[in-house]
C-alpha positions as CSV (number, residue, x, y, z in Angstrom):
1,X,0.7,-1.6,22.9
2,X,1.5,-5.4,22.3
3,X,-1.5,-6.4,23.9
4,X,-2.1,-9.3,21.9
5,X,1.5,-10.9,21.8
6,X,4.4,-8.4,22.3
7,X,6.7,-9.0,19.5
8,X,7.5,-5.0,19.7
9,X,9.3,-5.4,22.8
10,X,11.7,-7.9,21.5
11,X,15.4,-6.8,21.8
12,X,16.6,-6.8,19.0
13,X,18.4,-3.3,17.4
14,X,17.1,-3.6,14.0
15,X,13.2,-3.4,13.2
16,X,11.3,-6.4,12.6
17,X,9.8,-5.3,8.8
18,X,6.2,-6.2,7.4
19,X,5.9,-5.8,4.0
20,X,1.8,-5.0,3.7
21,X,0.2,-5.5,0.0
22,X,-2.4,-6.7,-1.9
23,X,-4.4,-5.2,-4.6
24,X,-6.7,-2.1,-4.7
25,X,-9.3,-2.3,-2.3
26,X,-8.8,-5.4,-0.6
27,X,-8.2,-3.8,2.9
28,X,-5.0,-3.2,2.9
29,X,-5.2,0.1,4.9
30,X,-7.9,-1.7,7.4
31,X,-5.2,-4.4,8.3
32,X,-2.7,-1.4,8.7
33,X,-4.9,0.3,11.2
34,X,-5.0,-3.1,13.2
35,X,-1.1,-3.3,13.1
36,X,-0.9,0.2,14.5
37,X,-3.5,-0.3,17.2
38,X,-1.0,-3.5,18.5
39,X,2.0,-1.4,18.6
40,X,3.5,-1.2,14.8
41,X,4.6,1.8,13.0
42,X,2.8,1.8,9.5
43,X,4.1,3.7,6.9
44,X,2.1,4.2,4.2
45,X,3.4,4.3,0.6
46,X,1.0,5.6,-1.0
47,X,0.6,8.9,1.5
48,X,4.6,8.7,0.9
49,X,3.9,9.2,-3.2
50,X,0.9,12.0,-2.5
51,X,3.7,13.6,-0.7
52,X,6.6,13.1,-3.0
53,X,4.4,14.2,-5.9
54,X,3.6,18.1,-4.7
55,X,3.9,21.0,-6.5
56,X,7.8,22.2,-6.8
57,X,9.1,18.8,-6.2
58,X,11.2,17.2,-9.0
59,X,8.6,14.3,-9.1
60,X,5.8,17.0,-9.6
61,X,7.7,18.9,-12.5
62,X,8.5,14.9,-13.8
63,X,5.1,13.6,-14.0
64,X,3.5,17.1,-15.5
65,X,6.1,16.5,-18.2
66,X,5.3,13.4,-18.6
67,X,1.5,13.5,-18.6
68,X,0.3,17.6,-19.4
69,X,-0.8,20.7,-17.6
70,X,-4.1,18.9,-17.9
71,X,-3.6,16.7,-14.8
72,X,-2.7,19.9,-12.9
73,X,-5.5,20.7,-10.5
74,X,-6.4,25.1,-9.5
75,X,-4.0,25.0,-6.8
76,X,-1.1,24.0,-8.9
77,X,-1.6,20.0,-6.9
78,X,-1.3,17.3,-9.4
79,X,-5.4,15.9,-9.6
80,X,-4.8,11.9,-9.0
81,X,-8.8,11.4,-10.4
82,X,-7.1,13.0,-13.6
83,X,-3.8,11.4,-13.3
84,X,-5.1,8.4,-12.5
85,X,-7.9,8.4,-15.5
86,X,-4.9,8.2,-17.5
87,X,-2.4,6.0,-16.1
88,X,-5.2,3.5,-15.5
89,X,-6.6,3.4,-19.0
90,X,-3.0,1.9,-20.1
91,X,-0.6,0.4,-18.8
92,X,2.4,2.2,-21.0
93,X,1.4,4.9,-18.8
94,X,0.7,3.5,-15.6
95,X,4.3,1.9,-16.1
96,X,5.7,5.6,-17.1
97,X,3.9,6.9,-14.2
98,X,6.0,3.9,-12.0
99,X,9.1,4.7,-12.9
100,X,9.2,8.6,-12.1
101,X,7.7,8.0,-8.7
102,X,8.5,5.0,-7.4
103,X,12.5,5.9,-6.8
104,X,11.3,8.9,-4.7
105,X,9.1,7.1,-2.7
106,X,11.5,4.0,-1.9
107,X,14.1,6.6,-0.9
108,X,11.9,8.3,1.6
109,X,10.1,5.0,2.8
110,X,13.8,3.7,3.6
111,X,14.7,7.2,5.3
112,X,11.1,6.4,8.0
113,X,11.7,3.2,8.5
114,X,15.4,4.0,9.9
115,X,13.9,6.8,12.1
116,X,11.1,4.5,13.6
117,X,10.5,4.0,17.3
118,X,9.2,0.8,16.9
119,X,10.7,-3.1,16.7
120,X,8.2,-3.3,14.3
121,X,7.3,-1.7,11.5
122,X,5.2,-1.9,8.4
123,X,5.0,-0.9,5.1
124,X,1.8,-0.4,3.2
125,X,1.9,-0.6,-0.7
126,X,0.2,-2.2,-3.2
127,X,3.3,-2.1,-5.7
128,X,5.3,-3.6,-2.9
129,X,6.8,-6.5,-4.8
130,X,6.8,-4.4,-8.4
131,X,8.9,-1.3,-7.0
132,X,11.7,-4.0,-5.1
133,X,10.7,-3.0,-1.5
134,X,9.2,-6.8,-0.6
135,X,13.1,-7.7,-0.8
136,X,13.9,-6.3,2.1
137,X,11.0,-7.3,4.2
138,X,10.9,-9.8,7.1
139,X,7.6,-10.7,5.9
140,X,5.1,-10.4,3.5
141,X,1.4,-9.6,4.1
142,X,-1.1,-10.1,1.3
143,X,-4.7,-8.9,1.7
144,X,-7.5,-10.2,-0.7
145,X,-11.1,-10.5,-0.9
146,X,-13.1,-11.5,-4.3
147,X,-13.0,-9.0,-7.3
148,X,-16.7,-8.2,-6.9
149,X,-16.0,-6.7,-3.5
150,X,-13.2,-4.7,-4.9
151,X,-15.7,-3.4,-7.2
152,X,-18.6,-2.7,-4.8
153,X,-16.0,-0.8,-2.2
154,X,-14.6,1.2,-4.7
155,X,-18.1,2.6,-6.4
156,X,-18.8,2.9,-2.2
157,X,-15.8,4.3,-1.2
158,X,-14.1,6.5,-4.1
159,X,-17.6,7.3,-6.1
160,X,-16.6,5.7,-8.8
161,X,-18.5,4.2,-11.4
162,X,-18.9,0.3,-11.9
163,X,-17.1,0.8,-15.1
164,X,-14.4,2.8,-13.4
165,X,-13.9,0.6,-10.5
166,X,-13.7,-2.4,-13.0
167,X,-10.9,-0.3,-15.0
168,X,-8.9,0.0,-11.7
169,X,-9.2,-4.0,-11.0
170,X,-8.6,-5.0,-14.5
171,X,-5.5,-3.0,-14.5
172,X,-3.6,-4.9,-12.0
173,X,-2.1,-8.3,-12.1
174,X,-3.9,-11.0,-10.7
175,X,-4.7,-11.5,-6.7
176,X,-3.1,-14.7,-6.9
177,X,0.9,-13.3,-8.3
178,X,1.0,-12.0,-4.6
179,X,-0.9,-14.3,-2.7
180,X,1.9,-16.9,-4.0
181,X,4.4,-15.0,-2.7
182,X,2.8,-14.2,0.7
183,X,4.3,-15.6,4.2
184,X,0.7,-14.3,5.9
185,X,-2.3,-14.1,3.6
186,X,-5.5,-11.9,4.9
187,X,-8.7,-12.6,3.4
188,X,-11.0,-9.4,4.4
189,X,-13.9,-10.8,2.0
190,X,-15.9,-11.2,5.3
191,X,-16.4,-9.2,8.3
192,X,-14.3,-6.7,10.5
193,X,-13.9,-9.3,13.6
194,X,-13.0,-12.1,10.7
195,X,-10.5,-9.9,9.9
196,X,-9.1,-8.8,12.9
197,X,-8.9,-12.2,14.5
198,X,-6.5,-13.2,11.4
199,X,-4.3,-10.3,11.9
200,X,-3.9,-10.9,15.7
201,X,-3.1,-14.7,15.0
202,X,-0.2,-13.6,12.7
203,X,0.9,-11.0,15.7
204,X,1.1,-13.5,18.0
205,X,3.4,-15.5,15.6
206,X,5.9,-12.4,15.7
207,X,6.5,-13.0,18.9
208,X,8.2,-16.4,18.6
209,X,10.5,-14.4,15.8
């Protein structure tokens, strides 16, 4: 842990918080796995919502009410290909769908990052700066890579069609909103070790923190 830089054995009481975003599919979860190889805990938002959203929650009940029995999967689990067929296809829904879940999932992000071992910890979302959390960062990670490779891991990664993984792309605000807000931007449009080496770099400068 903290082999590259040791910013997680600083002293300080409080953790040192990374906010982690960027749009879909443009590594945020690969730049997570880094962080937590170095020594960070990663708390990932969108686990958080899977979690906040099962069957006999009030977010469950919420979003069934909100969207039909016809996102309900055989197990009584809300389907997200279902759900998100619909919330992605326009954005009044994708903003209804935001403001049911997004409380939940702030609440129970804040309630892990108090109970982490770690100095420092991280927090994975890619509605980060839309749901209020990026506030209360320390600092601000943005991943991006071009749209084209957004598409192409998508169709790869999800099985979804071109004209699906365009859908999920067009539906988000451009790569640029964030990336002007970012203290440490991570372009993962190349290779793993490109990668990496940018995420150590920005380790190292936690250190001086």
């Amino acid at each position: 842990m903290g082999a590259v830089g040791d910013p997680v054995g600083m002293t300080s009481a409080s953790p040192l918080l990374i906010g982690l975003t960027g749009n879909i599919a443009t590594g945020k979860s690969t730049v997570a796995r880094m962080l937590a190889e170095l020594g960070a805990t990663v708390i990932d938002a969108d686990r958080v919502a899977h979690e906040v959203m099962r069957a006999g929650t009030p977010v469950h009940a919420a979003v069934v009410a909100a969207f039909g029995p016809g996102i309900v999967g055989a197990r009584g689990e809300i389907d997200r290909t279902r759900l998100g067929a619909r919330a992605f296809s326009d954005p009044e829904a994708l903003a209804r769908l935001e403001r049911i879940v997004h409380p939940a999932v702030v609440q129970e992000v804040a309630r892990r990052i108090a109970a982490a071992p770690t100095r420092v910890v991280v927090v994975e979302a890619i509605k980060l700066i839309e749901a209020g959390m990026a506030e209360g960062c320390d600092s601000l990670w943005v991943t991006t890579c071009p749209p084209e490779e957004q598409v192409r891991r998508l169709m790869a990664d999800r099985g979804l069609s071109r004209e699906e993984a365009e859908l999920r792309v067009r539906a988000q605000p451009p790569q640029e909103e964030k990336i002007a807000r970012a203290d440490v931007v991570i372009d993962t449009g190349s290779d793993l070790g490109r990668t990496r080496t940018q995420v150590e770099a920005a380790w190292r400068r936690l250190a001086s923190v």
